[in-house]
SEGU-347268 format. One record per residue (C-alpha): x, y, z; residue number from 0. Coordinates in Angstrom, 2 decimals, always signed. Layout:
xx->X; yy->Y; zz->Z; num->NUM
...
//
This chain:
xx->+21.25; yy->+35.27; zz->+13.74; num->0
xx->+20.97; yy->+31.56; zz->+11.82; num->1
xx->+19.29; yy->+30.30; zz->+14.90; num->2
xx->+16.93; yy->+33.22; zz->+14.84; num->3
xx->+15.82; yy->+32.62; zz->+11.35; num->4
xx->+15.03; yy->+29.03; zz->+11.69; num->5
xx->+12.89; yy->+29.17; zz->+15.11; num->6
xx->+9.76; yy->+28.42; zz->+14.01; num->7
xx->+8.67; yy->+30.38; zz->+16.81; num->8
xx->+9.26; yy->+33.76; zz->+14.96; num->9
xx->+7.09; yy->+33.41; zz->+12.51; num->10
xx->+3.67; yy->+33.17; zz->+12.91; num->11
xx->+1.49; yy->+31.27; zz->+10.12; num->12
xx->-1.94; yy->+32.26; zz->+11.91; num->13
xx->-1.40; yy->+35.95; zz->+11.33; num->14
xx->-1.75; yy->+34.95; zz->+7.33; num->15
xx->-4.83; yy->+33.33; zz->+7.35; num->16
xx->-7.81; yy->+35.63; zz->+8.74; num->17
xx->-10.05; yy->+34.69; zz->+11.56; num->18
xx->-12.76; yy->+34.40; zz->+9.23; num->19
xx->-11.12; yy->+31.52; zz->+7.15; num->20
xx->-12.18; yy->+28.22; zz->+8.91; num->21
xx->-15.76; yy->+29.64; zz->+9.77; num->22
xx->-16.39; yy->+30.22; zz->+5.95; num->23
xx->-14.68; yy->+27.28; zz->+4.58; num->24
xx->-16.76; yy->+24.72; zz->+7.02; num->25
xx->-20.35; yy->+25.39; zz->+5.04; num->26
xx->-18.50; yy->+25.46; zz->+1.76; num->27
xx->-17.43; yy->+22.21; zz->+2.80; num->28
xx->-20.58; yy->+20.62; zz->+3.71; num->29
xx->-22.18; yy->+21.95; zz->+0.92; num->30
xx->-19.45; yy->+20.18; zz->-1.77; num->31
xx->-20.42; yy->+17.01; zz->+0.14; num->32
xx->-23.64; yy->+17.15; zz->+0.10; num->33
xx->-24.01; yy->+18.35; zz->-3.71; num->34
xx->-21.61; yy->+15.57; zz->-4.22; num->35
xx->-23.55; yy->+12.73; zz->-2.77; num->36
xx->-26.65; yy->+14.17; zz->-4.79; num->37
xx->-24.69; yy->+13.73; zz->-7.82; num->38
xx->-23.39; yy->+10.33; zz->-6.80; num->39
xx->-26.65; yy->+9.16; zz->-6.02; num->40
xx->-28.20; yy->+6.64; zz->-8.24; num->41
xx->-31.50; yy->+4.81; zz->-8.75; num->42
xx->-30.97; yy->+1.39; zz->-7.82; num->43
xx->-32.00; yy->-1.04; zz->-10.86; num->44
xx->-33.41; yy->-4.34; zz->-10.81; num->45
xx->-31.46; yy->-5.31; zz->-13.49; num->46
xx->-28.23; yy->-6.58; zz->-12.60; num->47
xx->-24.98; yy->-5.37; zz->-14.18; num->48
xx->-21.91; yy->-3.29; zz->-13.53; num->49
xx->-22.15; yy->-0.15; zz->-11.17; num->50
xx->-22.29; yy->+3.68; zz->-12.79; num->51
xx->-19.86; yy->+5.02; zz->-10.45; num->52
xx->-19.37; yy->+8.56; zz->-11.56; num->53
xx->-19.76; yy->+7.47; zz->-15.47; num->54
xx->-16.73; yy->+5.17; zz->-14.86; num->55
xx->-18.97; yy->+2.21; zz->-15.56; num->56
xx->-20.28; yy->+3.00; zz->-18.86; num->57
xx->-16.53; yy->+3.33; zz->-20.12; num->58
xx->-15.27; yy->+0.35; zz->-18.84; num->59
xx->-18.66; yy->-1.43; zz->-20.38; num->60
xx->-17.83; yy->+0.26; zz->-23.40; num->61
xx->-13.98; yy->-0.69; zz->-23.68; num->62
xx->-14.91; yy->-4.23; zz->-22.72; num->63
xx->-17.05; yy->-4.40; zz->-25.86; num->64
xx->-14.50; yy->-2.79; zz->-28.05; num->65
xx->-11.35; yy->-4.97; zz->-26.73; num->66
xx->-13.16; yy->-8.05; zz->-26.63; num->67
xx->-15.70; yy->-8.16; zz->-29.25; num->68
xx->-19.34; yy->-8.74; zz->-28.77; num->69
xx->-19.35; yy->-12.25; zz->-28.57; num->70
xx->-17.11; yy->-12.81; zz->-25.74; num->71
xx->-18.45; yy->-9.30; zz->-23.86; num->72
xx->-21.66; yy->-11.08; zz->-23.57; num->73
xx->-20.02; yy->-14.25; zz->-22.67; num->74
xx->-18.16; yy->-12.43; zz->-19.68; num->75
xx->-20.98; yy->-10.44; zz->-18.61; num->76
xx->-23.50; yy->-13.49; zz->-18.62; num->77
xx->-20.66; yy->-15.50; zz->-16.30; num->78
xx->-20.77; yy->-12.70; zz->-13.99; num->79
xx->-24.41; yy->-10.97; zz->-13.61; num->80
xx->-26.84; yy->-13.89; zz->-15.42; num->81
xx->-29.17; yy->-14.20; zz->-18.21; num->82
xx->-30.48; yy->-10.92; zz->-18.28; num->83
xx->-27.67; yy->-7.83; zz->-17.90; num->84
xx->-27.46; yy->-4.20; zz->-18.38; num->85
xx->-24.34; yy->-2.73; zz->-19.81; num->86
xx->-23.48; yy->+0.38; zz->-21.52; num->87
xx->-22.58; yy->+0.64; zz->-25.18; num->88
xx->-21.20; yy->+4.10; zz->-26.67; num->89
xx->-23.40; yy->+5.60; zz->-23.42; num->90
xx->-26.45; yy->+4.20; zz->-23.90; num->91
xx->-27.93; yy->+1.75; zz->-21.35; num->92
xx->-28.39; yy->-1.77; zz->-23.42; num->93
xx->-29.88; yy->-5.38; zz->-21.95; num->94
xx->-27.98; yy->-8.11; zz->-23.53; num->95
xx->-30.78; yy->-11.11; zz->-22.71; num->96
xx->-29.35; yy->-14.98; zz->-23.47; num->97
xx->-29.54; yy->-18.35; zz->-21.84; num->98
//
């Protein structure tokens, strides 16, 4: 009777799930990808700087300012990009220009 309970053999998952399941989830599926990579898509810019990446970007642009201080933000961001760099300060898209 133990033996009988445990044999995955006697129960049978697919009679759960209707038929129907995989043939309607497949579209859904596609569709959440493709909406997705619309959403992810981006303009390229000219300008260099750090990525948007789902809004990920401007946080990290905006921490950076806030933990290091404007001074040294620059200084980072002019090591890494160049003279002319777009960052993102409390959302909005800003150009910090030096030489």
């Amino acid at each position: 009777m133990v033996l009988e309970t445990l044999n995955p053999m006697h129960y049978n998952i697919t009679s759960l799930v209707p038929a129907t399941m995989p043939v309607a989830t497949v579209p859904i599926l596609i569709l959440m990808c493709f909406l997705f990579l619309i959403w992810n898509h981006e303009e390229t810019s000219s300008i260099p700087g750090p990525g948007y990446c789902l809004g990920i970007g401007p946080l990290i642009s905006h921490g950076r300012f806030l933990w290091m201080g404007v001074g040294n933000a620059c200084n980072y961001y002019n090591k890494t990009y160049g003279e002319f760099v777009r960052v993102w300060i409390s959302g909005e898209e800003t150009f910090i220009i030096s030489k």
